[in-house]
C-alpha positions, -999 to 999 in steps of 0.1 A, spaced: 164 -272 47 168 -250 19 196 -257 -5 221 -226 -3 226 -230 -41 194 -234 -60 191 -239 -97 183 -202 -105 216 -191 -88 241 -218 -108 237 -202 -139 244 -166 -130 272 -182 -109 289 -201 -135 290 -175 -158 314 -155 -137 332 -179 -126 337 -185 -167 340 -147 -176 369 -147 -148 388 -174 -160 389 -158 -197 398 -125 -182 428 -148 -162 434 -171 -191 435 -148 -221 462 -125 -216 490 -153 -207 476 -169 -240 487 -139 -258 518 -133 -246 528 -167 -254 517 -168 -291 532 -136 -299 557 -130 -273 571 -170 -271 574 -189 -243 595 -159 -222 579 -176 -191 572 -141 -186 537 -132 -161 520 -104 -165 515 -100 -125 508 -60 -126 477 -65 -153 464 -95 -128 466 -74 -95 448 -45 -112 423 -67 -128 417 -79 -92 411 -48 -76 386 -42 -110 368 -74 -99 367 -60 -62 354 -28 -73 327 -50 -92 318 -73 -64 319 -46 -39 295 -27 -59 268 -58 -74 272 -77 -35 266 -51 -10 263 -9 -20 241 -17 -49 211 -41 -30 218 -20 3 217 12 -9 210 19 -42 181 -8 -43 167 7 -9 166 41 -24 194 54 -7 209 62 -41 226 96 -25 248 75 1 255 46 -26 269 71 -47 289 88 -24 300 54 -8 310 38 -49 330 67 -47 348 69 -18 355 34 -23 370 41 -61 393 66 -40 404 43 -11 414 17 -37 435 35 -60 451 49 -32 460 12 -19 464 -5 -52 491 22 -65 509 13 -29 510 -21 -36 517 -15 -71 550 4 -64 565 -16 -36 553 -49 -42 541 -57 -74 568 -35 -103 603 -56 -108 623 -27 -125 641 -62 -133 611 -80 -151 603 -49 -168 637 -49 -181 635 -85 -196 600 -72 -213 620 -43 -229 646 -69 -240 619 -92 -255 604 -61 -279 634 -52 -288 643 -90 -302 605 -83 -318 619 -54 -335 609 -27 -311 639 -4 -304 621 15 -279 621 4 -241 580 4 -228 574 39 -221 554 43 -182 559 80 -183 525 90 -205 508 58 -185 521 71 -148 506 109 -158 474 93 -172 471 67 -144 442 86 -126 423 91 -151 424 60 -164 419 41 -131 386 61 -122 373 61 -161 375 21 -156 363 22 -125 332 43 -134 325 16 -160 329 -16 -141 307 1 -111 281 13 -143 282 -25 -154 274 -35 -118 247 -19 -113 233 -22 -145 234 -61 -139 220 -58 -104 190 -40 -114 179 -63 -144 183 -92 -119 166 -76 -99 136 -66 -123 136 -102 -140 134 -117 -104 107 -92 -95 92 -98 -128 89 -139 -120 77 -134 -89 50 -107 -102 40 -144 -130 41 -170 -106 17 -144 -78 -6 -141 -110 -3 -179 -115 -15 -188 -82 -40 -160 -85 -54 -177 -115 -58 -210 -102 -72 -203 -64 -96 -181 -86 -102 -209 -108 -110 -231 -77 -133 -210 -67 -150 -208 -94 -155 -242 -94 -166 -246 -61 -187 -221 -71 -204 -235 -100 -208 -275 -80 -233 -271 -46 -261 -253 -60 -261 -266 -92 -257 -303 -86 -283 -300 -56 -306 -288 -82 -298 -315 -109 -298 -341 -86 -335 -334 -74 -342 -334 -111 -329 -365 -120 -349 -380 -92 -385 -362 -105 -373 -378 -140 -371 -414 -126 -407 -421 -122 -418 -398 -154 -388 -414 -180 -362 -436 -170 -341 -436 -205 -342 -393 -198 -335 -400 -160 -301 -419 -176 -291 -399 -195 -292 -369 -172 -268 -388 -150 -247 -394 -178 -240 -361 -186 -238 -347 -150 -209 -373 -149 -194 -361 -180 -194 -327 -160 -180 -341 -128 -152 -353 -151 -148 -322 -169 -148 -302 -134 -120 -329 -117 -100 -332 -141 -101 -319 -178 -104 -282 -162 -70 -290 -137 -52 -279 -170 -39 -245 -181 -57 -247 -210 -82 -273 -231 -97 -274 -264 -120 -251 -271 -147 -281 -287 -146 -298 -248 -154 -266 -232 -183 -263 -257 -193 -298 -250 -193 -290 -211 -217 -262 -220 -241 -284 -238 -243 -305 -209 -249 -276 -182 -272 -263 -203 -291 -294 -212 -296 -301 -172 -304 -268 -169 -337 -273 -190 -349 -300 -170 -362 -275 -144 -373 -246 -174 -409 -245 -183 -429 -239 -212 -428 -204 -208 -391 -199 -212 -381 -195 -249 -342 -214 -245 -318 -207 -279 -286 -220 -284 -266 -220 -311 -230 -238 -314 -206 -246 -339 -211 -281 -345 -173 -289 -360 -143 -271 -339 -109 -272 -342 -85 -279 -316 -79 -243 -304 -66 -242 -267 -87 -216 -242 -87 -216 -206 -114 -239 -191 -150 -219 -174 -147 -187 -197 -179 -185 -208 -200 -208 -182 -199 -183 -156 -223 -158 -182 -246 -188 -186 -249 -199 -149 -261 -163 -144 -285 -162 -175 -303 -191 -160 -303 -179 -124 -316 -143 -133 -332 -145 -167 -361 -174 -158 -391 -168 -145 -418 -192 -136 -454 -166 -136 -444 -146 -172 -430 -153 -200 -391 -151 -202 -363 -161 -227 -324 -171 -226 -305 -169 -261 -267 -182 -260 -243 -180 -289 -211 -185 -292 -188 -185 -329 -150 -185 -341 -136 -167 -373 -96 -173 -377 -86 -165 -342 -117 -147 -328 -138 -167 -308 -170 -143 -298 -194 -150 -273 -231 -136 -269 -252 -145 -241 -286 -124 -236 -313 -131 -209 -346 -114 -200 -347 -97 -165 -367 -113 -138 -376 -87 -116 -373 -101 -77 -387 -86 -46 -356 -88 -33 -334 -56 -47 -301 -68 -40 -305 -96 -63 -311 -73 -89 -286 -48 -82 -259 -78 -78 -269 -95 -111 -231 -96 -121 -227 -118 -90 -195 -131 -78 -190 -152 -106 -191 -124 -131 -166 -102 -112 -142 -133 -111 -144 -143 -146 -138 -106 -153 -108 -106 -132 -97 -134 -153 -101 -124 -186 -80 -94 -178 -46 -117 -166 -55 -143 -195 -63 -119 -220 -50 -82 -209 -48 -66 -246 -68 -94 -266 -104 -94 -255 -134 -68 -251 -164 -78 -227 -192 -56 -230 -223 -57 -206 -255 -41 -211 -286 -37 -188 -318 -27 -198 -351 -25 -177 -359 -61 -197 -328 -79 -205 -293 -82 -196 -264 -89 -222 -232 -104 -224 -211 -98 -254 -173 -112 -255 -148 -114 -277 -117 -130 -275 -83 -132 -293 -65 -166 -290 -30 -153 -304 
């Protein structure tokens, strides 16, 4: 079962329980340091400040999130006020025969006078002003109400909105995962097994690094964010297996910063742009060329990745070079980095480029 208080409510919870108890608590404290120990209660400021706290609970627990909330904001407004009305109405009946001792008011004339007040409390001015001063206080406990409502209600609306981009992130993430492991292990695998018979020390070391990837993948990538010198190193592995299969023909550059500090960026940023170089940009008949780059000055990390265009027989596989990858790694960048990165991509009749730039503050 759900708990009926979580943690989220406690706080809110206890701080008006705390804010009530000062609002109790403070006056009698007054009246005793100044006034001395007259044993005299201030019953009359306690029932109005309770019919305050009704007007604020009526208003934050039910008009507000039923009407107000549901844009009905006509109704809520005419209901806030009809209940102002109804409850000056009843508290000034209570007030008059239930609450005012003509006696008690008597002994707090007595005790002003001791204080050097000759004058008995004057109601008159308060009884004529008593509207006015009812509904101005009203109008501001049901403004603070409703104020508090709806910034609960936008900071709830506001967690929800992070935690739904969250879980966006990481489903996409393990998709792109998923994405990146059938096709390209398949591939590596039947590799490794050509390189057995040809070099066994190569044949090892392939394994090794497609390990160091498995690793990378299960684990290292689980995390919200990893230093940018191991996703670099799980580039150099993809693209080192990746050349196993590549020709002579196929003019390969890379160029990576061989010393990296311990930045943090999300894992698979860039290996998306490189899984598609290699898929598109290599041909086996003509000549064809893949040149990846990838640098960091202060803060800017800035990615280049250009391939030449092997033109298929098969026009969708042209006209969806971005592939699915591309589109989610695009979706990505813009929750990760919404104001802090630029991706440009340009497509020529003979090459394709990626150029990205990213801002890790």
């Amino acid at each position: 079962m759900t708990p009926v208080f979580s943690k989220n409510k406690i706080l809110p919870i206890t701080l008006h329980v705390l804010a009530w108890l000062t609002l109790v608590i403070l006056p009698q404290l007054i009246i005793n340091r100044f006034w001395g120990n007259t044993r005299f209660v201030a019953w009359e400021f306690y029932f109005n400040a309770s019919v305050y706290g009704l007007i604020f609970y009526l208003n934050y627990l039910w008009l507000v999130p039923r009407y107000f909330l549901n844009d009905r904001k006509v109704l809520y407004f005419l209901l806030a006020s009809l209940a102002i009305i109804l409850l000056y109405f009843v508290s000034g009946y209570i007030n008059a025969h239930y609450i005012h001792d003509p006696a008690r008011e008597k002994a707090m004339a007595d005790v002003l006078e001791k204080l050097g007040n000759k004058r008995p409390p004057r109601r008159g001015p308060f009884r004529e002003m008593q509207v006015y001063f009812f509904i101005l206080l009203s109008i501001l406990v049901t403004g603070f109400s409703l104020g508090l409502k709806v910034l609960e209600r936008h900071s709830a609306s506001e967690k929800r909105q992070k935690e739904l981009e969250k879980e966006k992130l990481n489903s996409e993430l393990a998709f792109l995962k998923n994405q990146i492991s059938p096709h390209f292990f398949f591939n590596t695998l039947n590799n490794i097994y050509s390189l057995i018979e040809i070099s066994k020390s190569d044949a090892q070391e392939a394994v090794l690094k497609l390990s160091k990837m498995m690793r990378y993948l299960l684990y290292e990538s689980e995390q919200g964010k990893i230093q940018l010198r191991h996703e670099i190193g799980f580039m150099r592995n993809y693209i080192d297996l990746m050349k196993l299969r590549l020709s002579d023909k196929v003019e390969l550059k890379v160029d990576f910063p061989e010393a990296m500090t311990d930045d943090q960026i999300p894992p698979l940023l860039f290996i998306p742009f490189i899984e598609n170089a290699f898929k598109h940009g290599v041909s086996y008949r003509g000549k064809s060329f893949i040149r990846i780059s990838l640098t960091k000055e202060n803060s800017q990390v800035k990615f280049l990745c250009t391939n030449s265009m092997n033109k298929r027989s098969d026009p969708d596989l042209v006209d969806n070079h971005s592939g699915i990858g591309l589109e989610n790694v695009k979706k990505r960048l813009k929750l990760l980095f919404p104001e802090n990165h630029t991706l440009v991509i340009r497509e020529s009749d003979d090459a394709f480029e990626v150029d990205l730039e990213i801002n890790l503050i």
